[in-house]
The first five atom37 places (N, CA, C, CB, O) and aatype in JSON, in Angstrom:
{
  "aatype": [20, 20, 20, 20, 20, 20, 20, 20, 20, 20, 20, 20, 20, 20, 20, 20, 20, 20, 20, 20, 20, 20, 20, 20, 20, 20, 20, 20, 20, 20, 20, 20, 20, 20, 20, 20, 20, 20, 20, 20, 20, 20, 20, 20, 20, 20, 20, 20, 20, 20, 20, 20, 20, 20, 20, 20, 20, 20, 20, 20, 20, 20, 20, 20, 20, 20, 20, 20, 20, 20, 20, 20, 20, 20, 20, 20, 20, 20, 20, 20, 20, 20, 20, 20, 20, 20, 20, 20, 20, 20, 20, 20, 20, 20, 20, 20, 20, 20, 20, 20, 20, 20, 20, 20, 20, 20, 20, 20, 20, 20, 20, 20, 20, 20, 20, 20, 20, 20, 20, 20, 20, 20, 20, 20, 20],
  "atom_mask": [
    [1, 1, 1, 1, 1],
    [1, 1, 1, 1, 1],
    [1, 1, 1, 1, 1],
    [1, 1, 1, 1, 1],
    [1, 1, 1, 1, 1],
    [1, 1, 1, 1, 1],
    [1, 1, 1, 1, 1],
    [1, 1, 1, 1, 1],
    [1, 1, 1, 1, 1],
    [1, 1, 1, 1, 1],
    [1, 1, 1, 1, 1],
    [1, 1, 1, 1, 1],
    [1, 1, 1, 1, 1],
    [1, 1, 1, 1, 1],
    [1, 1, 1, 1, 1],
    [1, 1, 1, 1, 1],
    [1, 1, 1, 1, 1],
    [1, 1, 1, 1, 1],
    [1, 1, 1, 1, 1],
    [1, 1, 1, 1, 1],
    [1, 1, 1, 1, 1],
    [1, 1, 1, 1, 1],
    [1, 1, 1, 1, 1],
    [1, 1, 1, 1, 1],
    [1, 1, 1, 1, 1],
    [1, 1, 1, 1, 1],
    [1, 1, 1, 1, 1],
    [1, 1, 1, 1, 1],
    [1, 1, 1, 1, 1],
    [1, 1, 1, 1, 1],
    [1, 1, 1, 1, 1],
    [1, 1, 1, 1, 1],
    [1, 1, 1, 1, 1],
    [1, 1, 1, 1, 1],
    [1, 1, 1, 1, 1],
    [1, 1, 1, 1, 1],
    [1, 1, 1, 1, 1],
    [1, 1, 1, 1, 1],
    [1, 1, 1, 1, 1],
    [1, 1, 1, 1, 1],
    [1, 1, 1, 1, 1],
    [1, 1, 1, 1, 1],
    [1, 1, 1, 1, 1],
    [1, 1, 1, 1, 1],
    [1, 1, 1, 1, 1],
    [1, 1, 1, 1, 1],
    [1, 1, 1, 1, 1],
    [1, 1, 1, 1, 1],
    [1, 1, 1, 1, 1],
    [1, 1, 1, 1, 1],
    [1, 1, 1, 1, 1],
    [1, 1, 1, 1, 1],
    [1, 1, 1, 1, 1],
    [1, 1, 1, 1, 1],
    [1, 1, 1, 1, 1],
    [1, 1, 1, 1, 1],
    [1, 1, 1, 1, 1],
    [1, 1, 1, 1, 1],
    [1, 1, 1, 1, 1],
    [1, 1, 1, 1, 1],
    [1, 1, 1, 1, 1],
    [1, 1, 1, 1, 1],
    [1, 1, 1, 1, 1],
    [1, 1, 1, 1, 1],
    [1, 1, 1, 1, 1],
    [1, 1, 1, 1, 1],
    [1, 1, 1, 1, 1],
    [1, 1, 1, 1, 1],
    [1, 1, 1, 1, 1],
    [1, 1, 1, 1, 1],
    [1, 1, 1, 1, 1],
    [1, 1, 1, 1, 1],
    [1, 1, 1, 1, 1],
    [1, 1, 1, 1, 1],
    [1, 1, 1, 1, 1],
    [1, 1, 1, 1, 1],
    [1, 1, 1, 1, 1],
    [1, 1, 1, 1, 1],
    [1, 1, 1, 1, 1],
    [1, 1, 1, 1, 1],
    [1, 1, 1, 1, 1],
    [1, 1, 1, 1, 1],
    [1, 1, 1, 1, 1],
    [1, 1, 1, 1, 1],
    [1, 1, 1, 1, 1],
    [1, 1, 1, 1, 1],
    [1, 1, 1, 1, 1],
    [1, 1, 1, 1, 1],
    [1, 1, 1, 1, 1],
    [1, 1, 1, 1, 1],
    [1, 1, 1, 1, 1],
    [1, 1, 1, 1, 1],
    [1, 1, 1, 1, 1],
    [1, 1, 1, 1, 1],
    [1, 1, 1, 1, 1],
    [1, 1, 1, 1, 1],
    [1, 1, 1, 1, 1],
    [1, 1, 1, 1, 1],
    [1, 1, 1, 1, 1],
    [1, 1, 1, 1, 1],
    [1, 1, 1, 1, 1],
    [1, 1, 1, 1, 1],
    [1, 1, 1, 1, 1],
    [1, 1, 1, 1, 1],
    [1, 1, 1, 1, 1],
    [1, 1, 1, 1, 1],
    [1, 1, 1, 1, 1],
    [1, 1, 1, 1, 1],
    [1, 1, 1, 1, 1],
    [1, 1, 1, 1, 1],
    [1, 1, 1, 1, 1],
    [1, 1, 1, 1, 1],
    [1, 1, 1, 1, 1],
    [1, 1, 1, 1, 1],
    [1, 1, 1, 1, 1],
    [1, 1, 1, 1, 1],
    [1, 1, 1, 1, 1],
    [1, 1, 1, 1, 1],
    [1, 1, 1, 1, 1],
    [1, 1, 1, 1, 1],
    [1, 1, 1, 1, 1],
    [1, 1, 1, 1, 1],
    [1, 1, 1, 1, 1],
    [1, 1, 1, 1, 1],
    [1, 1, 1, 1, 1]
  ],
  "atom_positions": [
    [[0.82, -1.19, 0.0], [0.0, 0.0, 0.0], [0.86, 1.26, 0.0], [-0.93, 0.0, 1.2], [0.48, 2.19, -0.71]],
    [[1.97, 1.39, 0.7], [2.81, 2.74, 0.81], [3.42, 3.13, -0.9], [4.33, 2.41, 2.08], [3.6, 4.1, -1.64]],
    [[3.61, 1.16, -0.86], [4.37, 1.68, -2.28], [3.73, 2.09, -3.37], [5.15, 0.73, -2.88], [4.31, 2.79, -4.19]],
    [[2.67, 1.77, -3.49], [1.71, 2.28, -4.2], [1.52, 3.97, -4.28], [0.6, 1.63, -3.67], [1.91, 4.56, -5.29]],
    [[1.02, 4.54, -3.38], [0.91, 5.75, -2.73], [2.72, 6.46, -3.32], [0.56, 5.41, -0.73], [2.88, 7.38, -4.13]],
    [[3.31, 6.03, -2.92], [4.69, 6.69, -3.39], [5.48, 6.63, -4.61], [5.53, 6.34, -2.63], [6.4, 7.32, -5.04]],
    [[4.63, 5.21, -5.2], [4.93, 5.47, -7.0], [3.86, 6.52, -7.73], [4.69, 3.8, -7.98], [4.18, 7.2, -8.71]],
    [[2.4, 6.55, -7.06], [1.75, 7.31, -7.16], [2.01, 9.04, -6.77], [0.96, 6.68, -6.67], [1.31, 9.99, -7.15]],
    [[2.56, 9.06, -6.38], [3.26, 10.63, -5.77], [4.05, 10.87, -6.59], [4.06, 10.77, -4.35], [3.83, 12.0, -7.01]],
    [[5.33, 10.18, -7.35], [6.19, 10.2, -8.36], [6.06, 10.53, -9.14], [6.57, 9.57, -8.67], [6.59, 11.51, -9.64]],
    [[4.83, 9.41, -9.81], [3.71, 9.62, -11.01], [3.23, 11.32, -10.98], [2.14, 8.46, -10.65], [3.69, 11.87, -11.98]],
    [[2.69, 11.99, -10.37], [2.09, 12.88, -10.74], [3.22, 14.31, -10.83], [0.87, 12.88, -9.82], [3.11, 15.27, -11.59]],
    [[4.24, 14.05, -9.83], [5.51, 14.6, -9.76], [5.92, 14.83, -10.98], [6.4, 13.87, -9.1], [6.11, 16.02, -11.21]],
    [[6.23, 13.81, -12.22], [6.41, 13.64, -12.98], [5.87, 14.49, -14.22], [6.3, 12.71, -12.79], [6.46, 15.22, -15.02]],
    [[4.38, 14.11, -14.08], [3.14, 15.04, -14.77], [3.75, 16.42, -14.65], [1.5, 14.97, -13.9], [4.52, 17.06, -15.36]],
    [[3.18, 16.67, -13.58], [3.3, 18.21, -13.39], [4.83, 18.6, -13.74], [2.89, 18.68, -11.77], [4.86, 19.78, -13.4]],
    [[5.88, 18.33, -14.14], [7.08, 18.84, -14.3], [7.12, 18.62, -16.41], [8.37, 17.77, -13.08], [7.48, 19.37, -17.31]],
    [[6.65, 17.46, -16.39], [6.27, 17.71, -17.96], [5.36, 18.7, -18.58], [5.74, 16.62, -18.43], [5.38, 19.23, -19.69]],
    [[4.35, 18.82, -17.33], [3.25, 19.84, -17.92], [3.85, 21.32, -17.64], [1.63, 19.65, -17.11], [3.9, 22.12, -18.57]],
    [[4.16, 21.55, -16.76], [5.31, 22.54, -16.76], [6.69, 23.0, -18.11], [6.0, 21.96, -15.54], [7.11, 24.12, -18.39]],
    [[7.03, 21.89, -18.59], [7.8, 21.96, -19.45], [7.47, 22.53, -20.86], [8.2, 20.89, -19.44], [8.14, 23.29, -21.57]],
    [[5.92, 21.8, -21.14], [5.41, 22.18, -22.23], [4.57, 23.58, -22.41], [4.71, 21.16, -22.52], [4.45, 24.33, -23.38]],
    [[4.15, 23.6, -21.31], [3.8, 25.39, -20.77], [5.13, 26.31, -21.4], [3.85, 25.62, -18.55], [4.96, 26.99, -22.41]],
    [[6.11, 26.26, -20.89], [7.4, 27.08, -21.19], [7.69, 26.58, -22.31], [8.61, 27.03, -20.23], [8.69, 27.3, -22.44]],
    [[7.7, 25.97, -23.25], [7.85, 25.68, -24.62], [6.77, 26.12, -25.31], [8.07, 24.36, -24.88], [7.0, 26.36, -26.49]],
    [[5.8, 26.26, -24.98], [4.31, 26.85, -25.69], [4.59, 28.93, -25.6], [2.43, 26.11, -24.23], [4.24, 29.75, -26.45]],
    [[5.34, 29.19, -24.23], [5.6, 30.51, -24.3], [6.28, 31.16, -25.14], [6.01, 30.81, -23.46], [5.86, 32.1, -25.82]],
    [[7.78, 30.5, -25.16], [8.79, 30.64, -26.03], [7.94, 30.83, -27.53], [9.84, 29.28, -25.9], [7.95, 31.98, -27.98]],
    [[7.42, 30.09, -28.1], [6.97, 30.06, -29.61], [6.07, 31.31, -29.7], [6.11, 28.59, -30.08], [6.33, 31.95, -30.72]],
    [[5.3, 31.74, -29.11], [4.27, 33.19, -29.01], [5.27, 33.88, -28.47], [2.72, 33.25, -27.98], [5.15, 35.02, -28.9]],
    [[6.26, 33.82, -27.7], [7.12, 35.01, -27.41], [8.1, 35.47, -28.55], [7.95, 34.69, -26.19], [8.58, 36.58, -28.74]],
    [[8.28, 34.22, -29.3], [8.99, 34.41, -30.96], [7.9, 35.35, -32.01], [9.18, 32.52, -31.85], [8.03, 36.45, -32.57]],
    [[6.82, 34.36, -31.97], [5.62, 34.96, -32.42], [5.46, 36.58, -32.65], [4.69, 34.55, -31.47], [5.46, 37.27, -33.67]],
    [[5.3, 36.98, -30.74], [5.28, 38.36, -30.82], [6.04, 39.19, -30.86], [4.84, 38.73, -30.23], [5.71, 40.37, -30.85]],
    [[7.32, 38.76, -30.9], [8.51, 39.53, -31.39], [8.58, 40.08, -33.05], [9.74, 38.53, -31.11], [8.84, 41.11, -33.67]],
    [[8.14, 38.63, -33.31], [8.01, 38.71, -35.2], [6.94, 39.63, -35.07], [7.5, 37.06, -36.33], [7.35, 40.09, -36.14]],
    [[6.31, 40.09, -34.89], [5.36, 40.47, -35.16], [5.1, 42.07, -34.73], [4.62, 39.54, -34.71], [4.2, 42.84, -35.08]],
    [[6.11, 42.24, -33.93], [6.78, 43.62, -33.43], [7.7, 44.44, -34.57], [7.83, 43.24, -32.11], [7.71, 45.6, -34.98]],
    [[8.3, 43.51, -34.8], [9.39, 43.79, -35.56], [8.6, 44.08, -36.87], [10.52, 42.61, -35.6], [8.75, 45.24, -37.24]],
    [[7.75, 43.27, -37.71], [6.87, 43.51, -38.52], [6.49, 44.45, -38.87], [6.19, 43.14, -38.38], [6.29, 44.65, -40.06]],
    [[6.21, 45.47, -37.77], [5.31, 46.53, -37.93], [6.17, 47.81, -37.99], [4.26, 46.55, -36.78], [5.79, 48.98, -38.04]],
    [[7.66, 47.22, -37.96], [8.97, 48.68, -38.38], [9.49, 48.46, -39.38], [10.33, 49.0, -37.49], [10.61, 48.94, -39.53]],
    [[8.94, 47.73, -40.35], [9.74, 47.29, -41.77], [8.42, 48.36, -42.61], [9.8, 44.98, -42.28], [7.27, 48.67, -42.33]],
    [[9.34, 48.65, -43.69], [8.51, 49.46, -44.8], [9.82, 49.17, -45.88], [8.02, 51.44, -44.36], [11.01, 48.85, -45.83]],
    [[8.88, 49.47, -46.8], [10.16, 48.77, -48.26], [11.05, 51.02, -48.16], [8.53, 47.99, -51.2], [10.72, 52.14, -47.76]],
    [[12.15, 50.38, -48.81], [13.14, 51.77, -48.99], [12.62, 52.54, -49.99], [14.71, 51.51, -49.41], [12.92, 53.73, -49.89]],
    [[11.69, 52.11, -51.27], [11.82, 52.97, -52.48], [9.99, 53.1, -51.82], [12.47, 52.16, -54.45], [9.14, 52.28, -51.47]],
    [[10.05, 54.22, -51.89], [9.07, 55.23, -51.24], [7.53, 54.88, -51.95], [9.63, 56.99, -51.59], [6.53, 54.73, -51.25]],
    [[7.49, 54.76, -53.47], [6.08, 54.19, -54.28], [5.84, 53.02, -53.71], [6.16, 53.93, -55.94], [4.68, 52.94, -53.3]],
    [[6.56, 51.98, -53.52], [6.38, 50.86, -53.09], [6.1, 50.75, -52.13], [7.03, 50.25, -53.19], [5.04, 50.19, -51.82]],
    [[7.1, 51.34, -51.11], [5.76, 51.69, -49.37], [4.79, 52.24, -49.5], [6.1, 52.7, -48.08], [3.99, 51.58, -48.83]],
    [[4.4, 52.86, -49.84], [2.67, 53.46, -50.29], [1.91, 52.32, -50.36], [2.43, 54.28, -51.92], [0.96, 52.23, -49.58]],
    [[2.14, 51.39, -51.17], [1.61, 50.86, -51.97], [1.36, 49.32, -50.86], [2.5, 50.93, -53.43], [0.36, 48.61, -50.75]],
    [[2.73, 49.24, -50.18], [2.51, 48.29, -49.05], [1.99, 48.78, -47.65], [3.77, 47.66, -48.8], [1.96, 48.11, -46.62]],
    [[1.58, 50.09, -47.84], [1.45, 50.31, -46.71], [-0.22, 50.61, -47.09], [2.53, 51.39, -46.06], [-0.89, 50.52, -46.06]],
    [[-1.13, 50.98, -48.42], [-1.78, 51.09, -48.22], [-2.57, 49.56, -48.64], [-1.87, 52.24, -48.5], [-3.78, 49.43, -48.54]],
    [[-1.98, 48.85, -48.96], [-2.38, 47.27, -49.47], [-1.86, 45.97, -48.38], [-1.5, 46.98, -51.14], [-2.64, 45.13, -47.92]],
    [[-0.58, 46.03, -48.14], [-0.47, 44.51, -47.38], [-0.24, 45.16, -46.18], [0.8, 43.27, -47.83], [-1.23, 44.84, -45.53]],
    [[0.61, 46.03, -45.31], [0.54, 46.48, -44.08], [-0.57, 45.48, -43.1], [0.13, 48.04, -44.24], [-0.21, 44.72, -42.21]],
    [[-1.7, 45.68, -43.45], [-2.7, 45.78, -42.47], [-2.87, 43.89, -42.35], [-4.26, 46.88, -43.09], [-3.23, 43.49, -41.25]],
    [[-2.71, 43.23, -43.02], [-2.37, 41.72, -42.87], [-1.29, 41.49, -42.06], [-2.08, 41.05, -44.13], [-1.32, 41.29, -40.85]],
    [[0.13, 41.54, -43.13], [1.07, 40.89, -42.79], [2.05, 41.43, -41.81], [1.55, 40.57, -43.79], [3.24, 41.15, -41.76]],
    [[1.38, 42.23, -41.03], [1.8, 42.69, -39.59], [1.34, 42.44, -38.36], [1.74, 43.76, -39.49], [1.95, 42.76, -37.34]],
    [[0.24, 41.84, -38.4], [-0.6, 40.63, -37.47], [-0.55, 39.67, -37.34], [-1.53, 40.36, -37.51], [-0.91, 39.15, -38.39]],
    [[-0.23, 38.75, -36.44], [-0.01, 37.39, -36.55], [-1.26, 36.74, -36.44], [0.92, 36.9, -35.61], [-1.26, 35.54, -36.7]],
    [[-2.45, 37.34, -36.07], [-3.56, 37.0, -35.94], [-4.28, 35.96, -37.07], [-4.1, 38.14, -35.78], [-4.76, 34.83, -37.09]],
    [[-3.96, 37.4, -38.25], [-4.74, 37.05, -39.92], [-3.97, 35.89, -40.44], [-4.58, 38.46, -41.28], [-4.07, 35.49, -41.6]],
    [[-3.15, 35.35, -39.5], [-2.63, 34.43, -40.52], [-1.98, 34.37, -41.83], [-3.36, 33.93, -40.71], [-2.03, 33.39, -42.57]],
    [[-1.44, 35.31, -42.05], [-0.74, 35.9, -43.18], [0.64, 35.45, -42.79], [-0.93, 37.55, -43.37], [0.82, 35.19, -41.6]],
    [[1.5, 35.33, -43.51], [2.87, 35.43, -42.86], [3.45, 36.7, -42.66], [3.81, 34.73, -43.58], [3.36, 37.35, -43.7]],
    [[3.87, 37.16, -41.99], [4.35, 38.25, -41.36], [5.48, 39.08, -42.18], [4.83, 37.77, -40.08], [5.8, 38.35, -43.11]],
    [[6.04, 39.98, -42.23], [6.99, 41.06, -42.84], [8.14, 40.84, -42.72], [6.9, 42.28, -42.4], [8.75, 41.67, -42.06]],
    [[8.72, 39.96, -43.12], [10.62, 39.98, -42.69], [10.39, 38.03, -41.66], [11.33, 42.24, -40.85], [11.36, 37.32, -41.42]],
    [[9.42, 37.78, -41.41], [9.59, 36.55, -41.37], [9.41, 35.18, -42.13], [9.19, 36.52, -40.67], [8.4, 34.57, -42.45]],
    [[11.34, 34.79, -42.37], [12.0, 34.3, -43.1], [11.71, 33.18, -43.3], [12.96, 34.43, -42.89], [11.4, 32.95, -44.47]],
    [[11.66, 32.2, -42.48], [10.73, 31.11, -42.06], [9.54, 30.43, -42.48], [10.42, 31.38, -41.2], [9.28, 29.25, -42.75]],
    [[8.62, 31.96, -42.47], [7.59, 31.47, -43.26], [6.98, 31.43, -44.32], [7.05, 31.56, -42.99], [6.1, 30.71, -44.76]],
    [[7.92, 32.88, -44.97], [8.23, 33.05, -46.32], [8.9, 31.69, -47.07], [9.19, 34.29, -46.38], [8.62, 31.25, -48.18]],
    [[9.81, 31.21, -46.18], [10.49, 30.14, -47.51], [9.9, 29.16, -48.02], [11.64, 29.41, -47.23], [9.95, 28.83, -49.21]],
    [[9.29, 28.62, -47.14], [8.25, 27.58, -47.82], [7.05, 28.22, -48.57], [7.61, 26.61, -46.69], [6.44, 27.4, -49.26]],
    [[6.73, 29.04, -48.58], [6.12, 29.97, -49.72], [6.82, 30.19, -50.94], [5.91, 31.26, -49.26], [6.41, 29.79, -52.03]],
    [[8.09, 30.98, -50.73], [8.99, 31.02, -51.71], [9.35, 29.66, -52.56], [10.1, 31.54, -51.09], [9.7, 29.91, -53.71]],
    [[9.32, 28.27, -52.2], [9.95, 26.98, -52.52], [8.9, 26.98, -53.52], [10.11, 25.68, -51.36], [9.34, 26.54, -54.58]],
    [[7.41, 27.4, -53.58], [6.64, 27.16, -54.5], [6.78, 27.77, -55.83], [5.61, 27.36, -54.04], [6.33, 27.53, -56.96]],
    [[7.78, 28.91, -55.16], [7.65, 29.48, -57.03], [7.18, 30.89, -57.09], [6.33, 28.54, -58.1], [5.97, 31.01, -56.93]],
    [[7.89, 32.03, -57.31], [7.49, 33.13, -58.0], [6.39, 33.46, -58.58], [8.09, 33.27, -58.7], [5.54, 34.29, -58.24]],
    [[6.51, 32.39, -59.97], [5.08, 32.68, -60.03], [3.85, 32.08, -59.34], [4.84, 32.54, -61.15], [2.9, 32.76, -58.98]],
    [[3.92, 31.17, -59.23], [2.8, 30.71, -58.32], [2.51, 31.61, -56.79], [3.2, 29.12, -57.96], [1.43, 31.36, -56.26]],
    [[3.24, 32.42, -56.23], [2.97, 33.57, -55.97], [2.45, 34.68, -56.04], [3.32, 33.71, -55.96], [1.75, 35.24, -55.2]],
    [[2.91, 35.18, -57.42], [1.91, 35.73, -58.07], [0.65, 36.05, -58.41], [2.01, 35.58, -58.47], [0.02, 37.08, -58.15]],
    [[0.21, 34.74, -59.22], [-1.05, 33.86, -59.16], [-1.63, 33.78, -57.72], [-0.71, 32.37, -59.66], [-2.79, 33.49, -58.01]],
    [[-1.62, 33.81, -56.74], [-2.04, 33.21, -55.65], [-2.44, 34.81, -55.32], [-0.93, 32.19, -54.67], [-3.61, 34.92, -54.93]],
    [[-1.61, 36.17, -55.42], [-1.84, 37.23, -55.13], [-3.21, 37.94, -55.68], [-0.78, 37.75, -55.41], [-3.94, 38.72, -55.05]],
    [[-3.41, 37.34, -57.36], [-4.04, 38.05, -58.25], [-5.09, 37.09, -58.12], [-3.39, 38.39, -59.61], [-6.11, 37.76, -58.28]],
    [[-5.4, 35.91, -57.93], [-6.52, 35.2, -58.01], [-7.3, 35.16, -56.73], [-6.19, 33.96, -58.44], [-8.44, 34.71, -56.61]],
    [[-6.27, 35.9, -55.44], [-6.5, 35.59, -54.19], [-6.46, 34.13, -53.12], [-7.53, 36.03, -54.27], [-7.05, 33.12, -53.5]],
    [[-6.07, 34.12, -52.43], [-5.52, 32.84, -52.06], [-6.02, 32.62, -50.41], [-3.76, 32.87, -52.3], [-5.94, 33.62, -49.7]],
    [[-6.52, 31.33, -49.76], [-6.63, 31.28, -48.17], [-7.45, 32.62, -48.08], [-5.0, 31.27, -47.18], [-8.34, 32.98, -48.85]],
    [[-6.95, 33.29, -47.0], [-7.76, 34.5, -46.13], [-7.46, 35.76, -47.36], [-6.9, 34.93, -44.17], [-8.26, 36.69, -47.28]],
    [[-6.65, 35.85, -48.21], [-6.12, 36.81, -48.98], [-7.21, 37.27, -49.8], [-4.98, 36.37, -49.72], [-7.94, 36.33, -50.09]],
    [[-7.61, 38.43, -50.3], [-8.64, 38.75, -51.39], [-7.8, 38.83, -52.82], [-9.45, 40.27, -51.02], [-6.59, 38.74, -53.01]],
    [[-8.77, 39.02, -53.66], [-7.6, 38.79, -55.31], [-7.2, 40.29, -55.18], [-8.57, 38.32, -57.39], [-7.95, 41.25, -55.03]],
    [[-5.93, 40.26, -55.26], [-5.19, 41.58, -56.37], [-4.93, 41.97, -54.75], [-6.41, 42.98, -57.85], [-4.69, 43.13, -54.44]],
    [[-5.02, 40.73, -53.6], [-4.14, 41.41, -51.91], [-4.56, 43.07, -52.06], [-1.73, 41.24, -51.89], [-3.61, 43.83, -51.85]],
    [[-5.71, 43.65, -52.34], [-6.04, 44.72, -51.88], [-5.55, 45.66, -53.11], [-5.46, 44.92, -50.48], [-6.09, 46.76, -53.23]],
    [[-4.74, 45.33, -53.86], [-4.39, 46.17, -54.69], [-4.76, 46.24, -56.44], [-3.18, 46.08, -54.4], [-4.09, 45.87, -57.41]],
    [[-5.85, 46.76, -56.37], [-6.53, 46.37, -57.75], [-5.41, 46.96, -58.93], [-8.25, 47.2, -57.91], [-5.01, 46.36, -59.92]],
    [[-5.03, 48.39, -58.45], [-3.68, 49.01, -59.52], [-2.43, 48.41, -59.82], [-3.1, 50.22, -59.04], [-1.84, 48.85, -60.81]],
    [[-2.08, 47.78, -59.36], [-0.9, 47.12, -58.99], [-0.86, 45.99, -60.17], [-0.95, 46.53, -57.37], [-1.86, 45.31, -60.41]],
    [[0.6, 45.8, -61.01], [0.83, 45.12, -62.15], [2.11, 43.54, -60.99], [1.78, 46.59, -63.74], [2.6, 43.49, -59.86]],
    [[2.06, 42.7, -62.1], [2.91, 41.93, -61.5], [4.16, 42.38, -61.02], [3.09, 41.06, -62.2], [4.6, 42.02, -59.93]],
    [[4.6, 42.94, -61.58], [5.93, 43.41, -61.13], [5.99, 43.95, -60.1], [6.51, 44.17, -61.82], [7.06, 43.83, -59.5]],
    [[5.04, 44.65, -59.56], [4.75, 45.41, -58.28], [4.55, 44.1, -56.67], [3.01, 46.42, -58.73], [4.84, 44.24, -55.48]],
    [[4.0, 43.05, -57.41], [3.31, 41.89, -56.78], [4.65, 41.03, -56.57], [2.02, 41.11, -57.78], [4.65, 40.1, -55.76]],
    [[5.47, 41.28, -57.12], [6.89, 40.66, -56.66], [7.81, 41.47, -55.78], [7.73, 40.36, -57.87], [8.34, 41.05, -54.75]],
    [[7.92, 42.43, -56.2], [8.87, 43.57, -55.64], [8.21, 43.25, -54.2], [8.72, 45.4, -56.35], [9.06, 42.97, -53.35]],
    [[6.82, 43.23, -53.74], [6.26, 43.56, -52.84], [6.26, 42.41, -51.95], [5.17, 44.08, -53.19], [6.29, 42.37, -50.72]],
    [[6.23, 41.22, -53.06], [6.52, 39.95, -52.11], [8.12, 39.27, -51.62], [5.82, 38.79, -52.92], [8.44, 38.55, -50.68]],
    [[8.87, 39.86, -52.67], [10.67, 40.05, -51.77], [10.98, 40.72, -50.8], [11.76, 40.66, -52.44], [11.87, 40.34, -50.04]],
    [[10.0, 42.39, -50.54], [10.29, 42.74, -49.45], [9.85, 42.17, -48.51], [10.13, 43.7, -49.34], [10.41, 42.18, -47.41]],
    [[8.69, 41.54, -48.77], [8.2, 41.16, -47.07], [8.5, 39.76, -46.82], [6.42, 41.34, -46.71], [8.25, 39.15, -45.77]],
    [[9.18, 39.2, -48.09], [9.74, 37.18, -47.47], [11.46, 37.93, -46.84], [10.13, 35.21, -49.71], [12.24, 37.25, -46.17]],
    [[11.69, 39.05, -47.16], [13.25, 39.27, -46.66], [13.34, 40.56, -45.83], [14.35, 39.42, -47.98], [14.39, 41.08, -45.45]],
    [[12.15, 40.99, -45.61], [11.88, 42.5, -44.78], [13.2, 43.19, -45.05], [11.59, 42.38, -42.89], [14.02, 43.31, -44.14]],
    [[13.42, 43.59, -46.13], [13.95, 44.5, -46.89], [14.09, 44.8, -48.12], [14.7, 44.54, -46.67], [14.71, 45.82, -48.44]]
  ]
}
């Protein structure tokens, strides 16, 4: 009976130090999260038409981690985006894609603009 009771005490000892563990591993990733996502919101492209243009079109997404967008300068989640292909990028911008609307807000906007715009924000610069 004791031993019972004291493998049982172990047992939950155990629990709670794993559940503990995964708590602080669940923080870390939203503390990455909201860092990216800090940082996000101080990136603007250098050539001045093009921030306009991101600031009055993708800004308001890909600076939230909320919308599920991938974020501005995070590299990570850009690349496996990027692995698909330029153009299929593209396409995905202009046809609209997931949560995205077609033409990402920007009905004026030619492809070339739709790239420029998607290098700055897979390399936040």
């Amino acid at each position: 009976m004791e031993i019972a009771r004291v493998l049982r005490s172990i047992f939950m000892a155990v629990l709670l130090v794993a559940a503990g563990c995964l708590t602080a591993c669940g923080d870390a990733g939203q503390q990455d999260k909201t860092a990216l996502e800090a940082a996000s919101r101080t990136l603007s492209p250098a050539d001045g038409d093009l921030a306009a243009v991101y600031d009055r079109s993708c800004r308001s997404c890909h600076t939230i981690a909320a919308t599920a967008a991938p974020l501005t300068g995070d590299t990570a989640a850009w690349a496996e985006r990027l692995d698909k292909g330029m153009n299929t990028l593209v396409d995905n911008v202009i046809n609209g894609f997931g949560g995205m609307p077609p033409f990402g807000m920007c009905m004026d906007c030619d492809p070339a603009q739709f790239e420029a715009l998607i290098h700055f924000m897979a390399e936040g610069k």
